[in-house]
C-alpha positions, 0 to 999 in steps of 0.5 A: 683137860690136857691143854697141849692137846686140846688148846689151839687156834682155829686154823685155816682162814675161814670165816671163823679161824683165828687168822680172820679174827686176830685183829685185836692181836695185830694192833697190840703188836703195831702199838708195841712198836716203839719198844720192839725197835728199842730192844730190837736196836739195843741188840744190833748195836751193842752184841753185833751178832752176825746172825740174829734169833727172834722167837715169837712164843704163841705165835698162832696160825694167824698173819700177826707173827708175819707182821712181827718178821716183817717189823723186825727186818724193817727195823734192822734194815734201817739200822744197818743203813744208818751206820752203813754196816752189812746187816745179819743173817735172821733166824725166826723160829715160830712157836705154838703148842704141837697142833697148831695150824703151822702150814697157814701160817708157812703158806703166808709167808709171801705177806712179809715180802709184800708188806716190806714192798707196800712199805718201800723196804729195800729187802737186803738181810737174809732171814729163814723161818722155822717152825717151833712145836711146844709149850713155852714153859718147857725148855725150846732152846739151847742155852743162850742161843735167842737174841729176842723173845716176842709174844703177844697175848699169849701168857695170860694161858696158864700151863694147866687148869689149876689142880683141885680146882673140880673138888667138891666141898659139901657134894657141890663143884668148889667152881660152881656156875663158873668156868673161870673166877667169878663173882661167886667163886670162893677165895681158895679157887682164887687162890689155886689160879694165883698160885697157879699163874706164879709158877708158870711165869717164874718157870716161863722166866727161869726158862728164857734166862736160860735160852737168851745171850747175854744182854738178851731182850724179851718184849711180852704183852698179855691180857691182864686186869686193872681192878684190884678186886680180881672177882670184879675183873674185866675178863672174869665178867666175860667169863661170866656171860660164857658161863651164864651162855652154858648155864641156858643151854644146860637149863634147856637140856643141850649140855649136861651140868657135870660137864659144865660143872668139870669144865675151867679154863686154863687161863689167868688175868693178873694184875700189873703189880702181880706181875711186877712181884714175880720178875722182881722176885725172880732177879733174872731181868730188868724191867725196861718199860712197862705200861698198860693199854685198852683194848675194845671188845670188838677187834674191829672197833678202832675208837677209843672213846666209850661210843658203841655204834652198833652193839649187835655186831660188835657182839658178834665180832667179839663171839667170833674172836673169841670163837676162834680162841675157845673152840677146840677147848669147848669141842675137846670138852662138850662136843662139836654139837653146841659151838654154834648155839654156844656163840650165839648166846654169847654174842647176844649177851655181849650186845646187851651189855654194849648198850649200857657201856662199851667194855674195854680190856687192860693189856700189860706190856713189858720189855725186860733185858737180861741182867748180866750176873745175878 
């Protein structure tokens, strides 16, 4: 799977786009807010630049990058009114992978001025917005030219599937019955996504130590785990009923099993301690904050507590969700054919596990400051 090609949002703003369905990723971003106004204050008092660089990495055709902007100028704007200074020119530059759905995403930009009004945000900084094609673990920027970097649940995606991940051992797939780690994958696939993951955020961390100015932040949230065992983890459970969902259709003749049997997702969900090691190892920033949060299947399910008022829709909402994320990955690999069926199932098998308990997401969220010298 070349991931640069065939991994991007569903663009639009249809039914099924990512721009319907990305409500669970603007709630991560308000609930982050705290740390952004910290990092984005931190910046504005103590390098007074007179233009300012944000950069969202992941940034997605959804509206949640707008929602980004307009916090930061809010942020800024009352900055500057608390010491009565003229505010900086803003630079957003909005990073996704090349076929990313950029002209939604420029086509919205009216949203930001709309929300700073609805808010009753005088809007005196000037501020353009550029967009970014490419993968954040190559180099985007020139040395030390980014002020702040943001992404949200966007590096949990790995750069690749794991190498030697479709080797067969004994003339059988080394993953089989999984498209992701699974309750049956042995301990080498483990391995090769451990490995995998460690490289691509060391480089991801290499990289913006490089772009960022002295005392520069980053501000990062991402899908992770909680539990120890990864075979147990929450997100390798719904990879199981997205596997077990193409299992069904390979049973009843609609998908070829080599094909499921090739097909792994580019993607890992470490644990905080994991993540904790990396940086540490890597003595390019100091953690300023790190905490974990939940977050329900259903986007739209804003309770906190374990209730699960009707299970059928929240399973849809969640299939959509996740539809929106998957589709280009599961087009590129099996066809357009199938995508209706295939979330379909999915959505059902989430609704029958939401009768027993409502299942909940870990988020790991971390701010981290340049260090000075190393």
């Amino acid at each position: 799977m070349d991931v640069e090609k065939c991994f991007f949002m569903v663009g639009g703003s249809g039914e099924t786009s990512h721009a319907a369905n990305s409500k669970t990723q603007e709630k991560a971003i308000l609930m982050v807010r705290p740390m952004l106004e910290e990092a984005v204050g931190d910046i504005y008092r103590n390098v007074h630049p007179e233009k300012m660089v944000v950069a969202d990495l992941g940034c997605s055709s959804g509206p949640n990058t707008l929602v980004l902007m307009s916090e930061v100028i809010k942020i800024i704007s009352n900055q500057c009114q608390k010491v009565g200074q003229h505010p900086p020119e803003m630079l957003f530059f909005l990073n996704d992978l090349r076929n990313n759905d950029f002209n939604n995403i420029f086509r919205s930009l009216d949203l930001v001025e709309q929300r700073l009004r609805a808010e009753k945000v005088t809007i005196n900084i000037p501020y353009f917005v550029a967009g970014l094609p490419g993968s954040f673990y190559r180099r985007l920027f020139p040395r030390q030219s980014v002020h702040i970097f943001h992404s949200s649940y966007s590096l949990m995606w790995i750069s690749q599937v794991p190498k030697d991940i479709g080797d067969k051992r004994n003339g059988m797939p080394l993953n089989k019955g999984n498209i992701y780690i699974g309750k049956t994958s042995p301990p080498h696939v483990v391995k090769l996504y451990q490995e995998q993951f460690h490289r691509d955020f060391s480089q991801f961390l290499k990289l913006r130590f490089e772009e960022l100015v002295p005392c520069g932040q980053m501000l990062l949230s991402f899908l992770g785990r909680k539990k120890k065992d990864i075979l147990d983890g929450e997100l390798s459970t719904i990879g199981g009923w997205f596997a077990e969902s193409l299992d069904s259709m390979v049973r009843e003749g609609l998908v070829e099993e080599e094909n499921l049997d090739n097909f792994n997702l580019p993607f890992y969900s470490p644990s905080a301690e994991e993540v904790k090691a990396i940086v540490n190892s890597q003595g390019l920033f100091d953690i300023i904050h790190f905490q974990t949060f939940e977050s329900n299947l259903d986007p739209f399910d804003d309770d906190l507590d374990d209730v699960v008022l009707d299970n059928v829709r929240s399973g849809a909402n969640y299939a959509k969700a996740l539809r929106s994320v998957l589709e280009s990955m599961i087009v590129s690999h099996f066809g357009s054919h199938i995508v209706d069926d295939l979330f379909s199932r999915f959505a059902t098998k989430v609704a029958k596990h939401l009768i027993k308990e409502k299942l909940k997401v870990p988020v790991l969220v971390l701010s981290l400051k340049k260090k000075e010298s190393t």
